[in-house]
N, C-alpha and C positions, 0 to 999 in steps of 0.2 A: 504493500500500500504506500511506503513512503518510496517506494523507487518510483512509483507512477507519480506520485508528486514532484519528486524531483527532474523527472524527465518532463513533466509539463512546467515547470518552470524555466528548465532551461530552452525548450519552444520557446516560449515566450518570451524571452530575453530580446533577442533580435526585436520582434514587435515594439516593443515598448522603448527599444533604441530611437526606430523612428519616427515613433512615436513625439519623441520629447524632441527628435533634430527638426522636426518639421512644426512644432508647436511653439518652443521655447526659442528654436534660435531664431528666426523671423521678428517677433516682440525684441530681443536684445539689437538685433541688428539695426529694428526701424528707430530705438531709441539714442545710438550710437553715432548709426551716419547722417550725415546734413543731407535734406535732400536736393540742395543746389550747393552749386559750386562753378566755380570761375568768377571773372569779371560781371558784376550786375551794373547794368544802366537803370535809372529812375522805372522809366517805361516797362519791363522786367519785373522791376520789385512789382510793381503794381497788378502785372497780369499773375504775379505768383498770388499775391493778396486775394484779389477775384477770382480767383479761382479753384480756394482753401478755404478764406474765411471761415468759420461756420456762421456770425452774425448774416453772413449775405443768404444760406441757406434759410435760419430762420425767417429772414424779409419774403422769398421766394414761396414757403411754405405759406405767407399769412397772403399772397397771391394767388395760391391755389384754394385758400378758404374762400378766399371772395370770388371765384370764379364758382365753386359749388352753391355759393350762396347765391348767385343767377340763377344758375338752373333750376333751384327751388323754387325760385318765384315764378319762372316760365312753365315748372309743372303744372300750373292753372291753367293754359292755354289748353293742355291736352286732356285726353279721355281718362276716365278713371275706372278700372274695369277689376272688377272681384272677385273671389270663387265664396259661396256661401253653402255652412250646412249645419243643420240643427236638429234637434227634438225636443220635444216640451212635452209636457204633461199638464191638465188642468179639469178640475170640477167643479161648474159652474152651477148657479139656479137663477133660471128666465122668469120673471114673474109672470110676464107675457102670455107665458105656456103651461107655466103651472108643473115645471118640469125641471129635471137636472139635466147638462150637459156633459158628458164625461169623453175626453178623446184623447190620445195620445200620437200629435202629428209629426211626420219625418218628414224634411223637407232638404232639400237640395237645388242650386240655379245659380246664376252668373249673374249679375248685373253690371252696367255702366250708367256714368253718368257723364255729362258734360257741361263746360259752365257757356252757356250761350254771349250774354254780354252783362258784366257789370259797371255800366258806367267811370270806368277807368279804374279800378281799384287793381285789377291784375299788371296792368300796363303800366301804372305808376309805379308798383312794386318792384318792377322789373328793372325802372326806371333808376327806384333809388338802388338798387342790389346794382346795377352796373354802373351807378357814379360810384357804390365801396369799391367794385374794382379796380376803378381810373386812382381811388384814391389809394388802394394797396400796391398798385403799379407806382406813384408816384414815393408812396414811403420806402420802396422796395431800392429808388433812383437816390432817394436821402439816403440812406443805408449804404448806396456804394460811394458816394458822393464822402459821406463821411469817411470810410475806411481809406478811401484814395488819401485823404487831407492827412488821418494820422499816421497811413506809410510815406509822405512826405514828410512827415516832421520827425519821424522815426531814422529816415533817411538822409537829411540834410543835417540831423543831429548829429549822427553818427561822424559822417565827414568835419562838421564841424569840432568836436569831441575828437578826431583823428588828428586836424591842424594844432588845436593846442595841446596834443601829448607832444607833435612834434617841437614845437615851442618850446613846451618847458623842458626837453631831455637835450635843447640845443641849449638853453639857459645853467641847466645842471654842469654842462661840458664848460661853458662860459667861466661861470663859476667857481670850478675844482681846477680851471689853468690861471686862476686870477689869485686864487688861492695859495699854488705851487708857487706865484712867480713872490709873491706876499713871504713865503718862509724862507726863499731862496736871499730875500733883501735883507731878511731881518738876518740869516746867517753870517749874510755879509755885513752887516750893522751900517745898511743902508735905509731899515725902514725901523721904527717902532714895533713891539711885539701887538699893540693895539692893533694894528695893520693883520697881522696875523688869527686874531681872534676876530675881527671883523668879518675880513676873508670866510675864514671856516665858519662863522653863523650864516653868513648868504649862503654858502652852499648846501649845508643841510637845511636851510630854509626852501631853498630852489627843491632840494629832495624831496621834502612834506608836498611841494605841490606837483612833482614830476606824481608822486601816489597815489594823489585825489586826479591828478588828469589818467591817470589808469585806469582807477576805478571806476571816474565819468566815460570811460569809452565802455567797459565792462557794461557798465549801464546802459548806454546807448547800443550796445550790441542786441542784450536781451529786450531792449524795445522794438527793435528790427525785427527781431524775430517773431514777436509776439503778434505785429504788424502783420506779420507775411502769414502767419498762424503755419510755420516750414520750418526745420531745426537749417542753421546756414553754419557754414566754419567758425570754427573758435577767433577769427581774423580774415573777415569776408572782405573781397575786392572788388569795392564801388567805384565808379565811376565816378569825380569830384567832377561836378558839375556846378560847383559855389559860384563859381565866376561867368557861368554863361549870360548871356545877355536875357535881361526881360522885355515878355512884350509892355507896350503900352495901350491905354485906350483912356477914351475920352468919360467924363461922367453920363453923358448923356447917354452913348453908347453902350456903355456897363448897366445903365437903367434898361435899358430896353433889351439887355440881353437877356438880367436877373427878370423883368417879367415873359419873360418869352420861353425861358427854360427850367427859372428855378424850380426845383419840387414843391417845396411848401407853399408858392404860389399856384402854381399848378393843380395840389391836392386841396388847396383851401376852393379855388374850382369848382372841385368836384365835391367837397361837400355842403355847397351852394347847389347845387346839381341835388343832391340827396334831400337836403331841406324841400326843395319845390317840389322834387316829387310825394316826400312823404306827407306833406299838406295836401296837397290835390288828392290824393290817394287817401288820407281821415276826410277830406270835403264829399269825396264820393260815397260817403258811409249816408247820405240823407238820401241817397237814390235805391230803386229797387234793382234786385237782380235778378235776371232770367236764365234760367236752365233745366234741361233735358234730361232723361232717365228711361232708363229701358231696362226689362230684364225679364230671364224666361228659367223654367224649371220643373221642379216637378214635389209636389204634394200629398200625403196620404198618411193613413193611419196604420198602414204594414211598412213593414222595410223587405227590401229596398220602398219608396214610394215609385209612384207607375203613374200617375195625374200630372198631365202638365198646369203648369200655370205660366203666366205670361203679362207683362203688362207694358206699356208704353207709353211715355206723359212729358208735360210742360208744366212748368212751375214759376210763377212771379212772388215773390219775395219781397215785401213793399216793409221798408222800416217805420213803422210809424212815432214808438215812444221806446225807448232806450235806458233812460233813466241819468238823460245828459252823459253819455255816454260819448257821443260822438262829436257832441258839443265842445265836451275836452277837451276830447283829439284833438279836434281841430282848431281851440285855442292850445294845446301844448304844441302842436305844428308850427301853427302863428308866430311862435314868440322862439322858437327854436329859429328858424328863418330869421330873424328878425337879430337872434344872437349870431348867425353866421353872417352876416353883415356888418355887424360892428367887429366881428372877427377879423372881414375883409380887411375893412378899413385901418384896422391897428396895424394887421400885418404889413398893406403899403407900407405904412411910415416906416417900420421897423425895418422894412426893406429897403429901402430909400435912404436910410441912416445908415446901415449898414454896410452900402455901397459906397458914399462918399467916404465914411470913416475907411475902408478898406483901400481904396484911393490915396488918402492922405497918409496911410501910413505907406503906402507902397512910395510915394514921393520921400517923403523924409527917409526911407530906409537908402534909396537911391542918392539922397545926396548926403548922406553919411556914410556912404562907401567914398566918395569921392573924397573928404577931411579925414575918414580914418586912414584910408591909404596913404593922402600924404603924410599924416603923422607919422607911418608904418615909415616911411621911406626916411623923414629925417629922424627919427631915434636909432633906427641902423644907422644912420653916419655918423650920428654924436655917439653911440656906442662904440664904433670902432675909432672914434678918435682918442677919445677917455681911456679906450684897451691899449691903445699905441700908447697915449702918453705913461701909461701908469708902467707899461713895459720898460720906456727908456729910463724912467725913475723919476719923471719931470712932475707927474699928475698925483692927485692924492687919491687914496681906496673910497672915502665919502662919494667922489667926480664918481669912480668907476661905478660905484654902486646904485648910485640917482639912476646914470645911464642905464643901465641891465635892466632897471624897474623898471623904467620908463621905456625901454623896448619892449619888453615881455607884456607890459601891457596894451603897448600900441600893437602889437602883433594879435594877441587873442583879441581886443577889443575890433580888429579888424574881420577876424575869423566870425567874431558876432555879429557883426554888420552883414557879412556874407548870406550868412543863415539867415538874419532875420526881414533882408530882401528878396531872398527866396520864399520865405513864408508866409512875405506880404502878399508875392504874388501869390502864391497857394491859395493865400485865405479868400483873394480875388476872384480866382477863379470858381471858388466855393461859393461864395456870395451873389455872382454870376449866372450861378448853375451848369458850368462849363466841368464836361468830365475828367480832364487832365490832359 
């Protein structure tokens, strides 16, 4: 008995090798390797984003609710057709007759019905169920609209976050040879030992921030990624596009673009669209409604039953008292309309304010590239002259030191300007309603 065990275990052994290679290593693998690699351009990140997300799924999903929820309402237009069957039992007494009645009927038939016209109620319905869809289409365009902007910022961060690591580990270098030439003076008792300690605090000061500019790129990595919703290299290769040129456009033109494309303009639309219908559609509730029925079968007190029975008819439906019932509706209709209007109108402005502020900072970011650069350009030359002088022994460590701050900042302060002209126009082209 235990040989047979043991001979079915070692069967088994293979099985469950491959068991675990085809289970286990798949799951280690997908959490291991990046699924991109090489050089990314903007355009790229973006189709990786749209195309992973899961935020865009869920937008997508609340578009296929709103398309079922059409066809709900169009199921009015069509036939309504049944399979029916029963038995009852009952004992009655007719005074009529002076009798009881006692039966026991089995019954079996098909009916339809159809709704011939009600005054607009089915049509409105349909009306409002296909402005939800304009309006789930349109949330569905915010949602990618959105996720473009924050793999933008995910991505220009990153670069930006790359220029000032390189900054500060060119500042560190700076630094530790300003440092060396500082102990080499004072060996020579050419300089003060203060020179020396001066020296070695800048540079492990320069150090503190070469760690925090590591850690902000670390940062900036896992935003990317989380952007792209895609594992990428531990040190992915973006294409530095800080310095390309932005388009420009006029106010007027960014008005007319933001109402021509934007979504929330667009879905605030459609539930102007949805309000009219749903009013018309409670308005139609004071009209009658006409509809057809038919149906055929069969009747009896055995089973199977063997009696056909049959009938075929029109039916008007006239509402007469409700119990303000309709009266409601159709002041809660009223006044719902009535709020999507003042909706409209808030949202202009908002939009409108939105585009000029988005303008204005796209200007100021543009001409702050132009004074950050050239600060960038003359702190490198008072930097390298203050390093010359302090080399030949002529300059003092204070000069050198002013200069190195004073680069390192006109250099990231530039790297920021970079970014935050990029993200003017992002935020433009968002406000816009422009996809990227």
């Amino acid at each position: 008995m235990n040989l047979a065990r043991l001979r079915l275990f070692l069967f088994s052994v293979p099985y469950l090798m491959l068991l675990l290679l085809f289970t286990v290593a798949p799951a280690r693998s997908e959490q291991l390797t990046p699924a991109v690699s090489g050089e990314l351009t903007l355009l790229e990140c973006i189709d990786i984003a749209l195309r992973n997300h899961p935020v865009l799924r869920g937008a997508s999903e609340a578009v296929n609710a709103s398309a079922a929820r059409v066809g709900q309402a169009e199921s009015t237009y069509y036939p309504q057709l049944s399979l029916e069957a029963g038995y009852s039992k009952y004992d009655s007494f007719q005074p009529n007759f002076d009798r009881r009645f006692k039966a026991e009927p089995y019954t079996a038939g098909i009916n339809l019905s159809q709704n011939i016209y009600d005054f607009g109620r089915t049509s409105n319905r349909v009306r409002a169920a296909e402005g939800g869809l304009d309006a789930s289409k349109q949330g569905y365009k915010l949602a990618r609209q959105a996720l473009v902007l924050r793999v933008k910022y995910a991505y220009f961060g990153y670069l930006r976050a790359k220029r000032v690591l390189a900054v500060s580990e060119e500042t560190v270098r700076l630094r530790e040879q300003v440092q060396t030439q500082a102990t080499e003076f004072y060996k020579e008792g050419l300089r003060a030992q203060i020179d020396v300690t001066k020296a070695e605090a800048n540079y492990f000061e320069a150090r503190t921030s070469l760690i925090q500019a590591r850690n902000a790129l670390r940062i900036a990595r896992t935003e990317l990624e989380n952007a792209l919703a895609q594992p990428i290299p531990a040190e992915p290769a973006l294409q530095d596009s800080l310095e390309e040129k932005v388009s420009s456009v006029t106010l007027d033109e960014a008005l007319k673009e933001a109402f021509a494309r934007r979504p929330e303009w667009l879905e605030m639309l459609a539930a102007k669209r949805i309000a009219k219908a749903d009013y018309q559609a409670a308005y139609s509730g004071y009209f009658p409604t006409l509809s057809g029925n038919a149906g055929y079968g069969y009747i009896e007190n055995d089973f199977p039953p063997g009696e056909e029975d049959w009938l075929v008819g029109v039916k008007v439906s006239i509402p007469l008292f409700s119990g303000f019932l309709t009266r409601e509706q159709v002041n809660e209709a009223r006044h719902k309309l009535k709020g999507v209007d003042a909706s409209e109108a808030n949202l202009k402005l908002d939009m409108a304010k939105e585009v000029e502020q988005a303008l204005l900072n796209l200007k100021e970011a543009e001409e702050r590239i132009l004074s950050t650069r050239k600060a960038m350009e003359a702190a490198k030359e008072n930097m390298q002259l203050a390093q010359a002088r302090y080399a030949e022994g002529i300059g003092a460590i204070i000069e050198v030191t002013d200069a190195q701050v004073q680069g390192y900042n006109a250099e990231t302060n530039y790297a920021q300007a970079l970014y935050d002209l990029k993200m003017a126009e992002a935020v433009l082209d968002r406000v816009t309603g422009r996809e990227y």
